[in-house]
Backbone atoms as SQL, in Angstrom:
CREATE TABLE atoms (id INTEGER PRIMARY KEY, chain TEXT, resi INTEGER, resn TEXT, atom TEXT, x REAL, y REAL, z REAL);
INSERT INTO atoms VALUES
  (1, 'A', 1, 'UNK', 'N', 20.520, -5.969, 30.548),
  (2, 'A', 1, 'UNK', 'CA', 20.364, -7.134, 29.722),
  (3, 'A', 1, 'UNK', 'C', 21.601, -8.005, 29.914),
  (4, 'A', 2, 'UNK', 'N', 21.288, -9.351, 30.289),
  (5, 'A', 2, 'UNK', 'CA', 22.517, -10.202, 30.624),
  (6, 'A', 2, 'UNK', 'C', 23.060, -10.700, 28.584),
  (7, 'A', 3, 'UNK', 'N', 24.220, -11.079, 29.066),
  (8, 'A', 3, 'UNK', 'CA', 25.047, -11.381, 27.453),
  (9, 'A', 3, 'UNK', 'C', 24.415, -12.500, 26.993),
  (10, 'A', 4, 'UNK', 'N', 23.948, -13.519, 27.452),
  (11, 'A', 4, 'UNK', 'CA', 22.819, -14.547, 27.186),
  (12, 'A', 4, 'UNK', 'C', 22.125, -14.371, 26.432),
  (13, 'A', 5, 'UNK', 'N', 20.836, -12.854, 27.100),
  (14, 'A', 5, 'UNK', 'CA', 19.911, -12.677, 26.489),
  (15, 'A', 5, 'UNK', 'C', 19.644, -12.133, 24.985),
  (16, 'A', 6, 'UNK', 'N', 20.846, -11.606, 24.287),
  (17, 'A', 6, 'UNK', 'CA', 21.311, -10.353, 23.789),
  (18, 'A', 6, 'UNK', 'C', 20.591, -11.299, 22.324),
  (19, 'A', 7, 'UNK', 'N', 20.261, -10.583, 21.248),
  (20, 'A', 7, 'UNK', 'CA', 20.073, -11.529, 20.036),
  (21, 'A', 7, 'UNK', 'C', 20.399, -11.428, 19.271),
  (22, 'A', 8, 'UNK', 'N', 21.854, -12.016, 18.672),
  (23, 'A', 8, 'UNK', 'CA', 22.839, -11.364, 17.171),
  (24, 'A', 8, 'UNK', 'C', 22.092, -11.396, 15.998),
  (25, 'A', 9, 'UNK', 'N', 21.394, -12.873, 16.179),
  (26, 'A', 9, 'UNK', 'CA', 20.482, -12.610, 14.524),
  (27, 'A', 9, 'UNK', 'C', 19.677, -11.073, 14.681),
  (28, 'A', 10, 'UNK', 'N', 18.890, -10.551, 15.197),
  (29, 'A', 10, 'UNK', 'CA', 17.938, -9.684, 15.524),
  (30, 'A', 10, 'UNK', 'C', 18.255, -8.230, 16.215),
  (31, 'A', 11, 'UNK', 'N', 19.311, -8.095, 15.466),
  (32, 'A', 11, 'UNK', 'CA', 20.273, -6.844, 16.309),
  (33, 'A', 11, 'UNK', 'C', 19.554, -5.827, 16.406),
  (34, 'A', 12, 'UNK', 'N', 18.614, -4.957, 17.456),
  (35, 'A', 12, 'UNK', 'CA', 18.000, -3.485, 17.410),
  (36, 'A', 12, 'UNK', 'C', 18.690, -3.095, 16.697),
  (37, 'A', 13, 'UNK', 'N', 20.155, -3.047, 17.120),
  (38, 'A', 13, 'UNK', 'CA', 20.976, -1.560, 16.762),
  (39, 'A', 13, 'UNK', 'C', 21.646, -1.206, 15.355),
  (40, 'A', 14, 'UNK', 'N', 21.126, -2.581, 15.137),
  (41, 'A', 14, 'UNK', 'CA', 21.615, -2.509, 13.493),
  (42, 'A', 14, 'UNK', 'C', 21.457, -1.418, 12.020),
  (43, 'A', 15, 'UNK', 'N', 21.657, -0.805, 11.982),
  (44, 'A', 15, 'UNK', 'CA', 21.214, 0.046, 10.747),
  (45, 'A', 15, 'UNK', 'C', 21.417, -0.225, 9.593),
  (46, 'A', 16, 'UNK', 'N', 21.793, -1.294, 9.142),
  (47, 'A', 16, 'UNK', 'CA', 21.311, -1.847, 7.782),
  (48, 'A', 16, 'UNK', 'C', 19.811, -2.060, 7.841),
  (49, 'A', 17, 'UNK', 'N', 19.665, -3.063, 9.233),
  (50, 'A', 17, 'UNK', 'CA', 18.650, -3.674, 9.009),
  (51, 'A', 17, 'UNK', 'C', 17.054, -2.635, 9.597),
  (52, 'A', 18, 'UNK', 'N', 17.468, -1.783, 9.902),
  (53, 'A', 18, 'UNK', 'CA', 16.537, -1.124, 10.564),
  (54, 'A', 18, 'UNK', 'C', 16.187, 0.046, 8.976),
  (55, 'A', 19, 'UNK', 'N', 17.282, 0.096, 7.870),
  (56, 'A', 19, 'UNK', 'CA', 17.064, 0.759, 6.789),
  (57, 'A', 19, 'UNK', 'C', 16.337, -0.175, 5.863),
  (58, 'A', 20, 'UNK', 'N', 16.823, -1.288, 5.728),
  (59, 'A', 20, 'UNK', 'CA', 15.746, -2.054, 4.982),
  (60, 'A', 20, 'UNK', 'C', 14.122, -2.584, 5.210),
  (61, 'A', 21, 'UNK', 'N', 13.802, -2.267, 6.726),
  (62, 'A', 21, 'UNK', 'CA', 12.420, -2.239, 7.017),
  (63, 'A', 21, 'UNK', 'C', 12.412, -1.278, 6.497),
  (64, 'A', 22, 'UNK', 'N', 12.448, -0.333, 6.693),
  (65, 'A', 22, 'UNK', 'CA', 11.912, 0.953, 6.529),
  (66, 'A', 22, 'UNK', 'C', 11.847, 1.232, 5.010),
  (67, 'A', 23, 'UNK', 'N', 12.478, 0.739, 4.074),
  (68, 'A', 23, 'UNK', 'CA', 12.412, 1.269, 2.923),
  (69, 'A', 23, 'UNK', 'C', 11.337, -0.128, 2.301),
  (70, 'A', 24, 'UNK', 'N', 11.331, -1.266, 3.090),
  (71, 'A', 24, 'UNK', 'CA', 10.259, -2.337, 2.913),
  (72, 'A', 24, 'UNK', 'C', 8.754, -1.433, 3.546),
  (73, 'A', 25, 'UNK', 'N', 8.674, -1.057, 4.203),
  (74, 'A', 25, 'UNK', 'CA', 7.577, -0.650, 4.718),
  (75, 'A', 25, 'UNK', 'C', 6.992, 0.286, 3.978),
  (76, 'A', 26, 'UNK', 'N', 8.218, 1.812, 3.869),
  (77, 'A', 26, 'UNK', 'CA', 7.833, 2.894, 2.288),
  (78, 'A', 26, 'UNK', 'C', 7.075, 2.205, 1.429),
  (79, 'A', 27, 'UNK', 'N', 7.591, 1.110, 0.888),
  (80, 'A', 27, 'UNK', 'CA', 7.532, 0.678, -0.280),
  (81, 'A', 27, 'UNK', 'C', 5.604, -0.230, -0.459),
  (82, 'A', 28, 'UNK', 'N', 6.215, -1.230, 0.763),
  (83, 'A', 28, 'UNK', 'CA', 4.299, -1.374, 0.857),
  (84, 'A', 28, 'UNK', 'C', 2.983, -0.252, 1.139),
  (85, 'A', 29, 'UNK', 'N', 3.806, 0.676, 1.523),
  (86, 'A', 29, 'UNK', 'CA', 2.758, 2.052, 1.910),
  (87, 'A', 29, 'UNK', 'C', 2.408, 2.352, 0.424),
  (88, 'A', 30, 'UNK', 'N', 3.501, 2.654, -0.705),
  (89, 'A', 30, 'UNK', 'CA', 3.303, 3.509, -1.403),
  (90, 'A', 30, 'UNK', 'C', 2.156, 2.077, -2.576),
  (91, 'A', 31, 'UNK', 'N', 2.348, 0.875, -2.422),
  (92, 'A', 31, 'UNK', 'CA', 1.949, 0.061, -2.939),
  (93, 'A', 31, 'UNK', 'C', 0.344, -0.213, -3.193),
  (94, 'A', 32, 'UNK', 'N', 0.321, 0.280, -1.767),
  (95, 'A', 32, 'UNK', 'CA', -1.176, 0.512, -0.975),
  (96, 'A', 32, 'UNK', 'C', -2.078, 1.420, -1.314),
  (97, 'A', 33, 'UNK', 'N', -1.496, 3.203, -1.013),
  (98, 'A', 33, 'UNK', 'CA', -1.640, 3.959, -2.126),
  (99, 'A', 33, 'UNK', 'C', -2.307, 3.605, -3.204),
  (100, 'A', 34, 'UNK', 'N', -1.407, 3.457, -3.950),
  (101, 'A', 34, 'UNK', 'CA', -1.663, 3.281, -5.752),
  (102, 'A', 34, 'UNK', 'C', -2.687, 2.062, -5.954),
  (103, 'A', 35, 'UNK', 'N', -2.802, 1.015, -5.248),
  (104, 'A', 35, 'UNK', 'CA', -4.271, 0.221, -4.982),
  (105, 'A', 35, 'UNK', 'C', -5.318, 1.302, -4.870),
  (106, 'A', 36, 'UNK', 'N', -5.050, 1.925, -3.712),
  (107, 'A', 36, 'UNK', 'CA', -6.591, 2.707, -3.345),
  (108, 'A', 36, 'UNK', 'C', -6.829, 3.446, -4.186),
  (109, 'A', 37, 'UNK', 'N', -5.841, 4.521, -4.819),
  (110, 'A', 37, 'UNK', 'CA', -6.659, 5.355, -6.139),
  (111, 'A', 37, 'UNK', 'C', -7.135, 4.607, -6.993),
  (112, 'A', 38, 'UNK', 'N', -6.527, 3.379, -7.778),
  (113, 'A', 38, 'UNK', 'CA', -6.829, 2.313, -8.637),
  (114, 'A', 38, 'UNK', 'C', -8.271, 2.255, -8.422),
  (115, 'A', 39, 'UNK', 'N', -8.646, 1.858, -6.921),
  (116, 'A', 39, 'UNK', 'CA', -9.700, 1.218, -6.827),
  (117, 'A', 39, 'UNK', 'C', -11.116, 2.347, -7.091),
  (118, 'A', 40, 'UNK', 'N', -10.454, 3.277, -6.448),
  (119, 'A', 40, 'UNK', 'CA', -11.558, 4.573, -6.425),
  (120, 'A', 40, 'UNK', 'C', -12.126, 5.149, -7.925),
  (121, 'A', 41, 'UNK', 'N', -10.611, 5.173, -8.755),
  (122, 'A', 41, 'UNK', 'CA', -11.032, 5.534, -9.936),
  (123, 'A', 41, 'UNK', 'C', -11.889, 4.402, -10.914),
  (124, 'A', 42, 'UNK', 'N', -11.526, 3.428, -10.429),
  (125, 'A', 42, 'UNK', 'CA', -12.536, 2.201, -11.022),
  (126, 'A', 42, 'UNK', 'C', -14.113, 2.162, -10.408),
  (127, 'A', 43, 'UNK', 'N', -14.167, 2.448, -9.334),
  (128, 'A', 43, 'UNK', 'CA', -15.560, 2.642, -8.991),
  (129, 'A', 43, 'UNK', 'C', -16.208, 4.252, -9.429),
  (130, 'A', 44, 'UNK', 'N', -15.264, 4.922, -9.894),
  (131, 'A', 44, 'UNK', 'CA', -15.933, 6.275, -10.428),
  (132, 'A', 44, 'UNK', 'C', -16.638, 6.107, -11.811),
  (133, 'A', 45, 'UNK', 'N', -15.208, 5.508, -12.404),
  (134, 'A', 45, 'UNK', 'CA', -16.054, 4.772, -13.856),
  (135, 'A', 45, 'UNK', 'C', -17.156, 4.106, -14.077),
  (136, 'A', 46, 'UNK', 'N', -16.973, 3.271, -13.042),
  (137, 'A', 46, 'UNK', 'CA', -18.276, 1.942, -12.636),
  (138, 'A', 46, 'UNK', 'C', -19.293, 2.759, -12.832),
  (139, 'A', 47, 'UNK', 'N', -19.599, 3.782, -12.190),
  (140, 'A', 47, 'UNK', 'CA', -20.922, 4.400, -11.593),
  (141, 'A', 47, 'UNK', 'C', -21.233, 5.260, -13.059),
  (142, 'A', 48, 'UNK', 'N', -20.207, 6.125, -13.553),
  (143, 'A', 48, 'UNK', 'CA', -20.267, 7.021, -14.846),
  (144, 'A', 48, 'UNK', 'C', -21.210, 5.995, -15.462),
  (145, 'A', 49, 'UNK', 'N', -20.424, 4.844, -15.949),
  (146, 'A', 49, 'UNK', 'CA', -21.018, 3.625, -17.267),
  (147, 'A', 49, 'UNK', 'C', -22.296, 3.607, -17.037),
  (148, 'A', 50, 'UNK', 'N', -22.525, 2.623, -15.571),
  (149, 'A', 50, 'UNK', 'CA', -23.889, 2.531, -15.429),
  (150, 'A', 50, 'UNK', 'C', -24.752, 3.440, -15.319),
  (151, 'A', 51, 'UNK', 'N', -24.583, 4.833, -14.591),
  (152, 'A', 51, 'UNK', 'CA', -25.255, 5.715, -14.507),
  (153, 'A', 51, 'UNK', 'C', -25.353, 6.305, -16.012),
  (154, 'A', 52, 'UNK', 'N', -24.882, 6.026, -16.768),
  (155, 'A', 52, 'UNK', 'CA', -25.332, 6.588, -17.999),
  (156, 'A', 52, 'UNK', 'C', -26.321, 5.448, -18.913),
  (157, 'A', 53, 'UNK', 'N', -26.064, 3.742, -18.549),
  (158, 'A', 53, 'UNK', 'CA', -26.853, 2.748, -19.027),
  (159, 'A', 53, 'UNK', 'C', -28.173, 3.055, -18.362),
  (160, 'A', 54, 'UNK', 'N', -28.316, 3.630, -17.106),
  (161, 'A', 54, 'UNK', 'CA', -29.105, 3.679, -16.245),
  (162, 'A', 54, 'UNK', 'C', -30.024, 4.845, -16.913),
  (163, 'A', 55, 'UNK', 'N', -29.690, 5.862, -16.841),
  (164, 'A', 55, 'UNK', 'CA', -30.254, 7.209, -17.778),
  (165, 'A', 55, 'UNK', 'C', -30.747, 6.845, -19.343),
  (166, 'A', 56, 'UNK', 'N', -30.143, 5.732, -19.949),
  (167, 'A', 56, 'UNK', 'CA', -30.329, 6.056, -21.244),
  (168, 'A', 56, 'UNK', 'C', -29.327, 6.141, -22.180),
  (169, 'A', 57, 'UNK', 'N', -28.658, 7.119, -21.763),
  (170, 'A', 57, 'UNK', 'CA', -27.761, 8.032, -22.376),
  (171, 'A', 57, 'UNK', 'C', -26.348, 7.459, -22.608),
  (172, 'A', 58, 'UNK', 'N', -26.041, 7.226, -23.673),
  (173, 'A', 58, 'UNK', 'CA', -24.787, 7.059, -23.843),
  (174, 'A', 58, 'UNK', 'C', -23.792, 7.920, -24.425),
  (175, 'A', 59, 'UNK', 'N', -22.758, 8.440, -23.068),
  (176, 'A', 59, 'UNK', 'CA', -22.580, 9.484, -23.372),
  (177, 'A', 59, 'UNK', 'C', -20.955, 9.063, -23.771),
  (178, 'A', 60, 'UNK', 'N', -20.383, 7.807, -23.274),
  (179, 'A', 60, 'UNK', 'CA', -19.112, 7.306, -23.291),
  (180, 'A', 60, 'UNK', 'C', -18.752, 6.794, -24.872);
């Protein structure tokens, strides 16, 4: 790599910056996560409610 090419803003070798992706990235993973159970347990309910409006039965 010529000294030209090299990119100070954008340093690979940096380990600050290579720790703050990474704990940015953790962080949207775990964000993501906790959406998807959210969502799952809301469609479990969904189905309980109606499936019980659906039956008759109100069992809630």
């Amino acid at each position: 790599m010529r000294k030209d090419d090299y990119n100070w803003l954008d340093d690979p070798f940096d380990e600050e910056k290579q720790a703050r992706d990474l704990e940015r990235a953790q962080a949207s993973r775990n964000v993501g996560c906790i959406a998807g159970v959210l969502a799952i347990i809301l469609i479990v309910v969904a189905l309980g409610v109606f499936g019980c409006v659906a039956a008759g039965s109100f069992l809630l």
